[in-house]
MDTraj code that builds the backbone (N, CA, C; nanometers):
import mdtraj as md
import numpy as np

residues = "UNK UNK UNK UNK UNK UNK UNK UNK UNK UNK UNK UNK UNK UNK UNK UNK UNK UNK UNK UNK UNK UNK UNK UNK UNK UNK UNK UNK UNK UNK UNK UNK UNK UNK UNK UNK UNK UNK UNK UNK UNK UNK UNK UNK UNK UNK UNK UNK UNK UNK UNK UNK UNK UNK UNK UNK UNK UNK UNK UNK UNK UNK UNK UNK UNK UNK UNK UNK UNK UNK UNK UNK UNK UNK UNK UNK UNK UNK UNK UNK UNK UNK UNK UNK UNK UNK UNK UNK".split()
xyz = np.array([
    [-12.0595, 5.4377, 10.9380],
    [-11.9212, 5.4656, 10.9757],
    [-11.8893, 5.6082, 10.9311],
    [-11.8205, 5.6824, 11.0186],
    [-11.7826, 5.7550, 11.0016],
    [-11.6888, 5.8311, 10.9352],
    [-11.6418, 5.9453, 10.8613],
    [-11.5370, 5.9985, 10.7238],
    [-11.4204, 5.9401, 10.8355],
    [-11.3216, 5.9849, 10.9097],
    [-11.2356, 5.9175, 10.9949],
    [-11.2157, 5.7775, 11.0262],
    [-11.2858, 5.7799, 11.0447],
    [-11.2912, 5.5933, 11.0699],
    [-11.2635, 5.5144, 10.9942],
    [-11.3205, 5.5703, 10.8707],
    [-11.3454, 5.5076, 10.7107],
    [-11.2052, 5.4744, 10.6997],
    [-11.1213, 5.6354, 10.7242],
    [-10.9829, 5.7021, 10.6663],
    [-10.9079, 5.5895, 10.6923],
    [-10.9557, 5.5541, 10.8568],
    [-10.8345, 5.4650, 10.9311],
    [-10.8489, 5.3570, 10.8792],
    [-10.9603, 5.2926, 10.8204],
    [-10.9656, 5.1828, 10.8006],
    [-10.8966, 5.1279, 10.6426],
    [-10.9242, 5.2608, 10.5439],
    [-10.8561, 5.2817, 10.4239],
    [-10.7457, 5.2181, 10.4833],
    [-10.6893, 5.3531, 10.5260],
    [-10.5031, 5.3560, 10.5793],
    [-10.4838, 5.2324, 10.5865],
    [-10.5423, 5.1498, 10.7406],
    [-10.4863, 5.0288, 10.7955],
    [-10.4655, 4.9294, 10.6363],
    [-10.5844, 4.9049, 10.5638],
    [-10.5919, 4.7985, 10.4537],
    [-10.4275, 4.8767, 10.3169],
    [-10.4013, 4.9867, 10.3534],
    [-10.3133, 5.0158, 10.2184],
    [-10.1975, 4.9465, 10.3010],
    [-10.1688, 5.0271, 10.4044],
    [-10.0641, 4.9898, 10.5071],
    [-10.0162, 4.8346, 10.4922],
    [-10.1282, 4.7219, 10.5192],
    [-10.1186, 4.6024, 10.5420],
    [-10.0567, 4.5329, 10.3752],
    [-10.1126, 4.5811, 10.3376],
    [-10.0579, 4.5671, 10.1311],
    [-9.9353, 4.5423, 10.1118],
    [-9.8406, 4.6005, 10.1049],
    [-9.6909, 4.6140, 10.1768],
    [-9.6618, 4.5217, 10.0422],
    [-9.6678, 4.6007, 9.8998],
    [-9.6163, 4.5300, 9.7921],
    [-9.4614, 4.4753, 9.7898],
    [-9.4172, 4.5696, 9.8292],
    [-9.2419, 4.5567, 9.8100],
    [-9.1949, 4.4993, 9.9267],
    [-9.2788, 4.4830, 10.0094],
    [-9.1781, 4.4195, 10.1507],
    [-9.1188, 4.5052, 10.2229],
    [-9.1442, 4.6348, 10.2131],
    [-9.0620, 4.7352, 10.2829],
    [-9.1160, 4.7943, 10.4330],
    [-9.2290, 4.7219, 10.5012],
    [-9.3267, 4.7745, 10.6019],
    [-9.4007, 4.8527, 10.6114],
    [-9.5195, 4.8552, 10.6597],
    [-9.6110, 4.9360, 10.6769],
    [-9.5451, 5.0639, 10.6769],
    [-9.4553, 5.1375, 10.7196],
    [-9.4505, 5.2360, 10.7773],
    [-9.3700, 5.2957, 10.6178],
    [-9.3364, 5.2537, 10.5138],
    [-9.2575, 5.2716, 10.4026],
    [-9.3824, 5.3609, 10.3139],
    [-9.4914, 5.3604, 10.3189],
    [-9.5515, 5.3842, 10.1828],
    [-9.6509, 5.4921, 10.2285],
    [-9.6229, 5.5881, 10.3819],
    [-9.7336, 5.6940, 10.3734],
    [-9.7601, 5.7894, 10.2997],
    [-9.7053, 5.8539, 10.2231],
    [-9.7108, 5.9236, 10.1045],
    [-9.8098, 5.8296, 9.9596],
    [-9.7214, 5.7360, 10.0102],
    [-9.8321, 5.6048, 9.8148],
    [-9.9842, 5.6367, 9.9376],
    [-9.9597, 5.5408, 10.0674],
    [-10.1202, 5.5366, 10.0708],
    [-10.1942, 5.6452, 10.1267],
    [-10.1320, 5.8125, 10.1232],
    [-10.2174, 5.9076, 10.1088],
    [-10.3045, 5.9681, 9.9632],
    [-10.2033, 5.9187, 9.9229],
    [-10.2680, 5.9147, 9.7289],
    [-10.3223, 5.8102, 9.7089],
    [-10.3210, 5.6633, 9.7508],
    [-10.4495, 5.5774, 9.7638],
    [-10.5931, 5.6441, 9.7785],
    [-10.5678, 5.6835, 9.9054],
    [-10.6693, 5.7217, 9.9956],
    [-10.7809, 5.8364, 9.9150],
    [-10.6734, 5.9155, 9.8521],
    [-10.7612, 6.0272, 9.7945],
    [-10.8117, 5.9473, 9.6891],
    [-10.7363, 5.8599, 9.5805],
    [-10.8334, 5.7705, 9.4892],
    [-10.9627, 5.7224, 9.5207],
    [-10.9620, 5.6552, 9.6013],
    [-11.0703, 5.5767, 9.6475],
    [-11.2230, 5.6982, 9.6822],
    [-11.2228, 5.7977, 9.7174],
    [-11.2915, 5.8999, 9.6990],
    [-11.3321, 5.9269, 9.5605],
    [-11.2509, 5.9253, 9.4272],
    [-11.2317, 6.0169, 9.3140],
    [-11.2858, 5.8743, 9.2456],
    [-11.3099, 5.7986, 9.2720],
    [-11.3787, 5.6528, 9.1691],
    [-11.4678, 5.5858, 9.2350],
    [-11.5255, 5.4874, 9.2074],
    [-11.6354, 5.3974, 9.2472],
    [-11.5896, 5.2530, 9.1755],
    [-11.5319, 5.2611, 9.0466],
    [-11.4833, 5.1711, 8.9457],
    [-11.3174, 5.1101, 9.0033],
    [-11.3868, 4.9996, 8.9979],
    [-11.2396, 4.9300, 9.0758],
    [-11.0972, 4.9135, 8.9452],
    [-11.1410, 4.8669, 8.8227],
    [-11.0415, 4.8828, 8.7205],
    [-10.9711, 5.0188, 8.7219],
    [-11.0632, 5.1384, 8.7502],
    [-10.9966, 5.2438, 8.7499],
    [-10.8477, 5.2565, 8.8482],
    [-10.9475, 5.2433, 8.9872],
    [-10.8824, 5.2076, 9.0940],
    [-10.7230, 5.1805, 9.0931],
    [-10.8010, 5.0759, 9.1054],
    [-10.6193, 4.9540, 9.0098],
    [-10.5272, 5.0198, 8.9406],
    [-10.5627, 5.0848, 8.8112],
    [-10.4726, 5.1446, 8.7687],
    [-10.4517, 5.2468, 8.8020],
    [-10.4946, 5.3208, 8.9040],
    [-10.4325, 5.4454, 8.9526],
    [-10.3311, 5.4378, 9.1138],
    [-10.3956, 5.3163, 9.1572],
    [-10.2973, 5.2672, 9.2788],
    [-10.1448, 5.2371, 9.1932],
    [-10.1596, 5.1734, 9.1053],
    [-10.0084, 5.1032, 9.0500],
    [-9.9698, 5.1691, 8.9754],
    [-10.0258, 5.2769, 8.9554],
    [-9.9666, 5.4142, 8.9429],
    [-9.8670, 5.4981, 8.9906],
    [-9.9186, 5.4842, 9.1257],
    [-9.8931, 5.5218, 9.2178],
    [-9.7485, 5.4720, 9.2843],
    [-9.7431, 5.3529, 9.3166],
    [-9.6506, 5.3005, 9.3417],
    [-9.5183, 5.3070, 9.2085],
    [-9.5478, 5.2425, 9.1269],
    [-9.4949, 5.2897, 9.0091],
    [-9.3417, 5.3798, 9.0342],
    [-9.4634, 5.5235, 9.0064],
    [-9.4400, 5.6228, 9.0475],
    [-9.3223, 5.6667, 9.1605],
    [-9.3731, 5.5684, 9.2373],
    [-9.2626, 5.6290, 9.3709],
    [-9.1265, 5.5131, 9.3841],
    [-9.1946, 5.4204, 9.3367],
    [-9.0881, 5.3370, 9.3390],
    [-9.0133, 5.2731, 9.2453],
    [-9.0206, 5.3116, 9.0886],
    [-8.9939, 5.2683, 9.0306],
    [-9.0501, 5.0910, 8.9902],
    [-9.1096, 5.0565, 9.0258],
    [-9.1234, 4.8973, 8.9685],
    [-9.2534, 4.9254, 8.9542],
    [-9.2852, 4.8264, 8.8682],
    [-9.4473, 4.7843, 8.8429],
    [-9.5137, 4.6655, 8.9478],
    [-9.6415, 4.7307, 8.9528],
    [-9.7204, 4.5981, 9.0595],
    [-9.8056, 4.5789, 8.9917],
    [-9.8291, 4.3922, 8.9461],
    [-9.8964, 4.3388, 8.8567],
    [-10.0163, 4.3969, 8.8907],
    [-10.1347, 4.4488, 8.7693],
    [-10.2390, 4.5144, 8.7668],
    [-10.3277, 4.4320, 8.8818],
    [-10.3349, 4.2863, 8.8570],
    [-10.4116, 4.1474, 8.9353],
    [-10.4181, 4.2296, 9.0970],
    [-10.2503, 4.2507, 9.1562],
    [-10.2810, 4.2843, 9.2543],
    [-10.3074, 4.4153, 9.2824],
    [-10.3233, 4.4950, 9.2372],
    [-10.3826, 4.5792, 9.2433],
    [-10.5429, 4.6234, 9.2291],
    [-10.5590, 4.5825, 9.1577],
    [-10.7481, 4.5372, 9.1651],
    [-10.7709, 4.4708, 9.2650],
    [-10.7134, 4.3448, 9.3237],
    [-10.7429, 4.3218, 9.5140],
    [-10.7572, 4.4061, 9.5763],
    [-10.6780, 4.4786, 9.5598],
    [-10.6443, 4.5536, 9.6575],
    [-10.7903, 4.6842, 9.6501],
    [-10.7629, 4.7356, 9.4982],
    [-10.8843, 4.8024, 9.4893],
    [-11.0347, 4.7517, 9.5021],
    [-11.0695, 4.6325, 9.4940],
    [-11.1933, 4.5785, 9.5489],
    [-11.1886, 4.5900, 9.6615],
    [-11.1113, 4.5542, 9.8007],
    [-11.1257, 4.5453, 9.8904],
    [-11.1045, 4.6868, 9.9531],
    [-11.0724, 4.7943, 9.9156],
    [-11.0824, 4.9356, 9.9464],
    [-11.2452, 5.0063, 9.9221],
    [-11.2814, 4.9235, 9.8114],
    [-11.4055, 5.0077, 9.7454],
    [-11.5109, 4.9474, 9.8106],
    [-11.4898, 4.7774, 9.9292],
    [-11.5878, 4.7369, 9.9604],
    [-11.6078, 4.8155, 10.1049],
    [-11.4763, 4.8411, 10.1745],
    [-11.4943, 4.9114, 10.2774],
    [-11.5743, 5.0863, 10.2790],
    [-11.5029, 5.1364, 10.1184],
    [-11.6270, 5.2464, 10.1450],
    [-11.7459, 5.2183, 10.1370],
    [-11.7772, 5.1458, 10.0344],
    [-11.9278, 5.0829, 9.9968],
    [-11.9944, 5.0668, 10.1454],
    [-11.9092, 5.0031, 10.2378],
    [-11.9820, 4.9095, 10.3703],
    [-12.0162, 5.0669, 10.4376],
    [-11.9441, 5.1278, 10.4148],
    [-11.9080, 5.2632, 10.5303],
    [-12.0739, 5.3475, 10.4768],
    [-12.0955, 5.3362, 10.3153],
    [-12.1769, 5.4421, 10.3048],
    [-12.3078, 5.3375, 10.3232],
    [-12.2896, 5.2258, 10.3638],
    [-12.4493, 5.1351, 10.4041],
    [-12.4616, 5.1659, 10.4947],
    [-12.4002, 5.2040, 10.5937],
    [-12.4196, 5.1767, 10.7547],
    [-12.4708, 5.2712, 10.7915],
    [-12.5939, 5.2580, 10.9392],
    [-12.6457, 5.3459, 11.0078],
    [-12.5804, 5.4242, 11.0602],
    [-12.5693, 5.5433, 11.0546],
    [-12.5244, 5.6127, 11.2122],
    [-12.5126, 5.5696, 11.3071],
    [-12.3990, 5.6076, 11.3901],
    [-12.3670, 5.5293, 11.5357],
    [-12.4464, 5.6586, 11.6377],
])
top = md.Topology()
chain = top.add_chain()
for i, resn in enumerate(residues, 1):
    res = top.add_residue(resn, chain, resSeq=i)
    for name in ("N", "CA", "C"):
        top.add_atom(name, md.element.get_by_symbol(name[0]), res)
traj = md.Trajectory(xyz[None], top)
């Protein structure tokens, strides 16, 4: 898979997250700073705490660490999958 593809697929999975209930379309700024995380670690604890950081951050409330490590496993499996795959 391709760096783009990857991106979109990042995006789509932060997008779908939608901690606060506020819609996909509420958090492009949090999940452009996702996005660059997930590059800058491999370590999903890290992860975690730098996503709910993140949010945090922008929104004032805390998001239990729990979901945030979901969230960061399932980000780190899509790069993981991205850097297994053959060339298209």
């Amino acid at each position: 898979m391709d760096g783009p593809l990857l991106n979109q697929r990042l995006l789509e999975a932060v997008g779908a997250w939608d901690p606060f209930g506020c819609g996909s379309d509420a958090y492009e700024v949090e999940a452009a700073d996702v996005l660059q995380a997930v590059y800058d670690t491999d370590d999903p604890r890290l992860l975690a705490a730098r996503i709910q950081s993140i949010y945090e951050f922008a929104f004032d409330h805390t998001i239990p660490f729990y979901d945030c490590l979901q969230l960061a496993w399932q980000l780190l499996e899509l790069k993981r999958a991205a850097s297994c795959s053959p060339p298209v």
